[in-house]
C-alpha positions in Angstrom: 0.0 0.0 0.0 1.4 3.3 -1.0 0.6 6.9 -0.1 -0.4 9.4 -2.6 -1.2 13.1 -2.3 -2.8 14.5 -5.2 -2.1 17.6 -5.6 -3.6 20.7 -7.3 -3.9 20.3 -11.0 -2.5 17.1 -11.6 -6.3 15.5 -11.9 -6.6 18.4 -14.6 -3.7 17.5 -16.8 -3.7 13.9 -15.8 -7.3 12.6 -15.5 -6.3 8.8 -15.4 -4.1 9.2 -12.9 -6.5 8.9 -10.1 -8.5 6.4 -11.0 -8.3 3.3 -8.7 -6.6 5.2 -6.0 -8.3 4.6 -2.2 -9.7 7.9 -0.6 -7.7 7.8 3.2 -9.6 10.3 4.8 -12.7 11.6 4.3 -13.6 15.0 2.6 -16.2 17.5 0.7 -16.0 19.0 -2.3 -19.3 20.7 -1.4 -22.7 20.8 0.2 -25.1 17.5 -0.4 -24.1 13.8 0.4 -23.2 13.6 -3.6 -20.4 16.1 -2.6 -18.9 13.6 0.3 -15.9 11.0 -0.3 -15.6 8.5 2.3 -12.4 6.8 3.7 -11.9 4.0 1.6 -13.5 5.1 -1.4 -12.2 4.1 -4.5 -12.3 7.1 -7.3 -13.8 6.4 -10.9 -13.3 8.1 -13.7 -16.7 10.1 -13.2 -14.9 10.6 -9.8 -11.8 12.3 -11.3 -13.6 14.6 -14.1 -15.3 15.8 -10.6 -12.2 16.8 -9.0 -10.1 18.2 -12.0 -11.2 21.8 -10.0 -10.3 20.5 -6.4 -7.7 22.2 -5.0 -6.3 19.4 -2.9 -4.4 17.9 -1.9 -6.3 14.9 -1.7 -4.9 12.1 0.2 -5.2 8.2 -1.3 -3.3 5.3 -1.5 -2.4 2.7 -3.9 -3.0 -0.8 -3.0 -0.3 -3.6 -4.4 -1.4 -6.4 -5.7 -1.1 -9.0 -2.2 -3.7 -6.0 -0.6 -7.3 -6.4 0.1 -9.6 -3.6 0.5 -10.9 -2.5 3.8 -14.8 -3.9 2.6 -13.9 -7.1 1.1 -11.8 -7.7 4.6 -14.3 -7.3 6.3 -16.4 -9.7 4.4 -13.9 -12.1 4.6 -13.3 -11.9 8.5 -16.9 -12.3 8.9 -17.2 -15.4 7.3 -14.4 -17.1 8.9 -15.9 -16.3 12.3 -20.1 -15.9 11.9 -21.5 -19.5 12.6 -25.0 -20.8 12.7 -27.7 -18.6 12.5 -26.1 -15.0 11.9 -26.3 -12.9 9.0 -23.8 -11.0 7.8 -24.8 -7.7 6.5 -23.1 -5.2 3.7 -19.9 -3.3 5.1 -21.2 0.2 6.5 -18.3 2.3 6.6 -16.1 -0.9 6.2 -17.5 -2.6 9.0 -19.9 -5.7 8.7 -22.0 -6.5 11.6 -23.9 -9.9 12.0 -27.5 -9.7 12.9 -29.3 -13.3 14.6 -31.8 -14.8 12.3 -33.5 -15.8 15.2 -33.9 -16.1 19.1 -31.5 -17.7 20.5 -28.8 -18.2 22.9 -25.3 -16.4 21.9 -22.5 -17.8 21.9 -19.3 -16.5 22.1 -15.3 -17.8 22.4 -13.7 -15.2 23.8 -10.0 -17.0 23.5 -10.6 -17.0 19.8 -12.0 -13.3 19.9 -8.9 -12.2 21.5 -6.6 -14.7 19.3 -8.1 -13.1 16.6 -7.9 -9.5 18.2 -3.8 -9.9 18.4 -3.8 -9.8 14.5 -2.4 -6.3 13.8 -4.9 -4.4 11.8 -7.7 -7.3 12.7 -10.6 -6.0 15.0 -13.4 -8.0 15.8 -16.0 -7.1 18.9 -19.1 -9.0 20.1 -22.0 -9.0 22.7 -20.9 -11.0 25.3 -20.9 -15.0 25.9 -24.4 -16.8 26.6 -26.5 -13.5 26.0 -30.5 -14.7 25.1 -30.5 -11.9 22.0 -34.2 -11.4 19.8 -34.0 -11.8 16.1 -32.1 -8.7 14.2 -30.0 -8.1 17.2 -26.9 -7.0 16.5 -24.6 -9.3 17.8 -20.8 -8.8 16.3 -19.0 -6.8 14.0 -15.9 -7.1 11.8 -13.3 -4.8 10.6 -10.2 -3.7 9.7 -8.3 -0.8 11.1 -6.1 0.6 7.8 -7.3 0.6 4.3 -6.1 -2.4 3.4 -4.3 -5.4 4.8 -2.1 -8.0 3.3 -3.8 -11.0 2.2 -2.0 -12.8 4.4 -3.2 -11.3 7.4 -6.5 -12.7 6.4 -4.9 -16.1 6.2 -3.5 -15.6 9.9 -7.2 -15.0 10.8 -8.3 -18.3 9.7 -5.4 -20.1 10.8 -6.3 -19.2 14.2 -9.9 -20.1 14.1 -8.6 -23.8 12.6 -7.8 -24.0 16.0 -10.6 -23.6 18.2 -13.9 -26.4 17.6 -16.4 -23.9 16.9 -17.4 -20.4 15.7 -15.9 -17.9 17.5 -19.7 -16.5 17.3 -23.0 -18.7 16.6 -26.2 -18.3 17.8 -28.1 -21.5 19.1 -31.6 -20.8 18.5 -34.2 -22.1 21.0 -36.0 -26.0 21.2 -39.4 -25.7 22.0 -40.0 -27.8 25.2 -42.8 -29.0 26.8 -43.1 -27.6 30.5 -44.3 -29.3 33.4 -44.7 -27.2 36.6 -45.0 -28.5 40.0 -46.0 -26.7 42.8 -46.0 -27.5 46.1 -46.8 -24.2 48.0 -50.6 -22.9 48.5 -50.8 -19.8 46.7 -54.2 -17.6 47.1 -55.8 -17.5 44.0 -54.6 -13.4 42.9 -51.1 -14.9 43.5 -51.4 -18.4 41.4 -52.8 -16.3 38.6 -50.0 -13.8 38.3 -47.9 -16.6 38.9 -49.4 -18.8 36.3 -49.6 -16.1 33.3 -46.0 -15.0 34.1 -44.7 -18.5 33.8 -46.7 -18.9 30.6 -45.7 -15.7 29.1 -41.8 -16.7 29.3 -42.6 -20.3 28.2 -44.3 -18.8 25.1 -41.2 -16.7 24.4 -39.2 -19.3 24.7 -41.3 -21.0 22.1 -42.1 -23.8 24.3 -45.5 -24.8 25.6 -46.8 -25.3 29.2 -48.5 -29.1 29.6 -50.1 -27.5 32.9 -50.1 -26.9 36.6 -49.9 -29.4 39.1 -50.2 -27.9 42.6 -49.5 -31.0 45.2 -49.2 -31.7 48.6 -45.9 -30.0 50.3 -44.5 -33.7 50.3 -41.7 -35.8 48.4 -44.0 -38.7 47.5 -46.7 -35.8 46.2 -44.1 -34.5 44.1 -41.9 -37.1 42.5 -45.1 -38.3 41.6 -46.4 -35.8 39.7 -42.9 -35.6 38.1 -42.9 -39.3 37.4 -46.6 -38.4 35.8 -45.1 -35.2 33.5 -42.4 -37.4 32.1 -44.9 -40.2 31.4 -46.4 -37.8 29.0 -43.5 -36.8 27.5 -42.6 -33.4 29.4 -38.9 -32.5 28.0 -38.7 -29.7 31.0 -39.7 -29.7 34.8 -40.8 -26.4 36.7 -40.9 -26.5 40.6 -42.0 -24.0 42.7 -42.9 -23.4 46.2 -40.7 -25.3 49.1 -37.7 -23.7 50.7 -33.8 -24.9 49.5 -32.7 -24.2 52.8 -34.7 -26.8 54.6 -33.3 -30.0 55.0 -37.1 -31.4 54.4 -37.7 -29.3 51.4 -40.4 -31.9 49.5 -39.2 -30.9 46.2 -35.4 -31.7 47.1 -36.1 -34.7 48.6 -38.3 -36.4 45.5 -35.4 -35.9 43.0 -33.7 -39.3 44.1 -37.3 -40.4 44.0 -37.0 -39.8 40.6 -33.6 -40.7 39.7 -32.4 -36.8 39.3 -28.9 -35.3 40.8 -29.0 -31.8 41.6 -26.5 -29.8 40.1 -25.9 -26.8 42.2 -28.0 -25.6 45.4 -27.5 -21.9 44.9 -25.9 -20.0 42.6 -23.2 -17.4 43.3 -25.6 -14.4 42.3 -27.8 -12.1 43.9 -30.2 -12.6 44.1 -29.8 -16.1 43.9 -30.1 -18.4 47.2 -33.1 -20.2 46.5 -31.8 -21.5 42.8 -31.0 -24.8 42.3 -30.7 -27.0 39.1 -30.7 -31.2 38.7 -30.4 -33.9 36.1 -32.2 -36.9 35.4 -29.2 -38.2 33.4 -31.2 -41.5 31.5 -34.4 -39.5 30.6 -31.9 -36.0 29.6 -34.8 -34.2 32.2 -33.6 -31.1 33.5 -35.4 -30.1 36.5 -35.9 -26.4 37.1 -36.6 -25.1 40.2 -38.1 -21.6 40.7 -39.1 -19.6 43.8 -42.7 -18.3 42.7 -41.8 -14.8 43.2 -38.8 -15.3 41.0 -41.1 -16.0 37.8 -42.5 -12.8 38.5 -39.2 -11.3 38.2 -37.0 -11.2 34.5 -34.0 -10.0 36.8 -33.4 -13.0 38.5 -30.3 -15.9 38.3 -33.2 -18.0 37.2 -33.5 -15.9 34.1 -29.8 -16.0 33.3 -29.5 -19.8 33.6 -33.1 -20.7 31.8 -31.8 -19.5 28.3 -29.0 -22.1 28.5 -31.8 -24.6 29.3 -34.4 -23.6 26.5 -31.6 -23.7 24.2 -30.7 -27.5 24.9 -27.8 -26.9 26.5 -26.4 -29.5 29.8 -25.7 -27.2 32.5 -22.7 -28.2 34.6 -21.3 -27.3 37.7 -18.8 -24.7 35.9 -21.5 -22.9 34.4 -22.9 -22.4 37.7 -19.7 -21.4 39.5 -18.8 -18.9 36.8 -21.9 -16.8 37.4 -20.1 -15.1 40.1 -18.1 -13.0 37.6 -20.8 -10.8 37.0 -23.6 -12.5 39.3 -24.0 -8.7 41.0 -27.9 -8.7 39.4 -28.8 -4.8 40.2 -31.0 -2.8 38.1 -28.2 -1.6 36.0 -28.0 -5.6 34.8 -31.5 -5.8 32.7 -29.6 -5.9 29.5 -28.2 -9.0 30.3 -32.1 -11.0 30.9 -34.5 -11.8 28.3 -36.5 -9.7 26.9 -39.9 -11.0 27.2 -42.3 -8.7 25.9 -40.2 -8.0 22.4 -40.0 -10.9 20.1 -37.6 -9.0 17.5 -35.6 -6.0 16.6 -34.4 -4.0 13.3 -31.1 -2.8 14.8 -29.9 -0.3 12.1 -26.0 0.1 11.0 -24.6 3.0 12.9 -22.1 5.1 11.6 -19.1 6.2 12.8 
């Protein structure tokens, strides 16, 4: 890539001579948006009988023949590292963002983003990892920082990503479940109703349906059997509410080795957060969910941070849980990171810089 100023004149007695050169900073050659060359624009001859009156100096450059514009870059970066379920969109201002096709669950490498990101010239930047995101959500972007880069930077980019398993981004869109909820606390009927319509409404979002509501007994038999009964009828998810973790006679603790479950994790390392827990029914792949009632009232909750992995098929382990705590401070100033219940999609638009 070589510099060239163009000076005064020279596009008058030389026309040709600026043809094919790169624009390197932006500039006006009057009022109107027909009047404004962009970085990285590449001047046609219609460009140059424009300018022959410009009084310059205009700055370019001259690619060489290993050099790949700042667009096609772009493109190129985005392919190696958009997996399933993105779109990539044109370059704005030479940067390509990727946009999920659907809802889903994001899902990020963050080694291979900043692999990638130690590339000189390379810059790549995404939402962060395990983010529940609507359809046309804006998720990652890809760019270069000069002009142009050698080709073989790009071929640096996708040597690194040969080494990680998958995408440095995908999106892993949602599997409709079907929910059975088990509740073994009495709640007055104003309560189960706002309980009940809120559990729906994030089942439906999820684009999974609800089977029903079995409220039971405060005991283990009560409650592995209505578990025993949900997976009978082919429930893929368990809800339970009600019940208190911190009692050593919690029914709804005490009926998972009724039904052959292993919890996970009692708690999670969040706040608020204390009366999570998770568990496995390994030979029937059941996850069983538990929820404090109030909690499905809430979308601010750990509950709401762990259920996307969940809805999107993925097994929780223990790690998941214990890496919460980075982060697992749930205030107010957090809601960006929860589902967003009441929107089903976006149109984010390309900003410019």
């Amino acid at each position: 890539m070589q510099p060239v100023a163009i000076q005064p004149g020279v596009i008058a007695s030389a026309p040709a001579s600026c043809v094919g050169l790169i624009v390197a900073r932006e500039f006006r050659t009057g009022r109107g948006r027909e009047n404004r060359f962009r970085k990285g624009h590449r001047l046609t001859a219609d460009d140059c009988a424009r300018l022959r009156d410009f009084p310059g100096p205009i700055h370019t450059v001259r690619l060489d023949n290993d050099d790949v514009h700042e667009d096609d870059a772009a493109r190129r970066i985005a392919s190696l590292v958009q997996g399933d379920h993105l779109i990539a969109r044109d370059p704005v201002q030479s940067r390509v963002n990727m946009i999920a096709a659907e809802r889903g669950l994001l899902r990020v490498s963050a080694e291979a983003v900043f692999r990638v990101n130690m590339i000189p010239g390379v810059s790549v930047f995404t939402l962060p990892d395990r983010l529940p995101v609507l359809k046309g959500k804006i998720v990652a972007g890809a760019k270069i920082t000069p002009i142009a880069v050698p080709a073989t930077t790009l071929d640096e980019v996708e040597r690194v990503l040969r080494e990680f398993p998958e995408p440095l981004v995908t999106l892993k869109p949602f599997v409709p479940q079907r929910v059975g909820v088990v509740v073994s606390e009495g709640l007055a009927e104003p309560v189960r109703n706002r309980f009940e319509q809120s559990v729906r409404d994030k089942m439906t979002w999820y684009g999974s349906t609800i089977m029903r509501f079995d409220y039971v007994d405060e005991d283990p038999d009560a409650v592995a059997s209505a578990i025993r009964q949900f997976d009978a009828e082919g429930a893929t998810l368990i809800l339970t509410a009600g019940g208190n973790m911190m009692d050593p006679f919690d029914a709804s603790i005490s009926a998972l080795p009724r039904v052959g479950a292993e919890v996970i994790r009692y708690g999670a390392p969040a706040h608020p957060g204390s009366m999570f827990w998770l568990a496995w029914n390994e030979e029937l792949d059941l996850p069983i969910f538990n929820v404090a009632s109030c909690s499905m009232y809430s979308r601010s909750t750990v509950a709401d941070l762990v259920l996307p992995w969940v809805m999107a098929g993925e097994k929780v382990t223990p790690e998941d849980l214990a890496r919460i705590g980075y982060g697992g401070l749930l205030d107010r100033d957090m809601g960006w990171r929860f589902p967003q219940y009441d929107i089903t999609e976006v149109d984010e638009p390309d900003e410019e810089e």
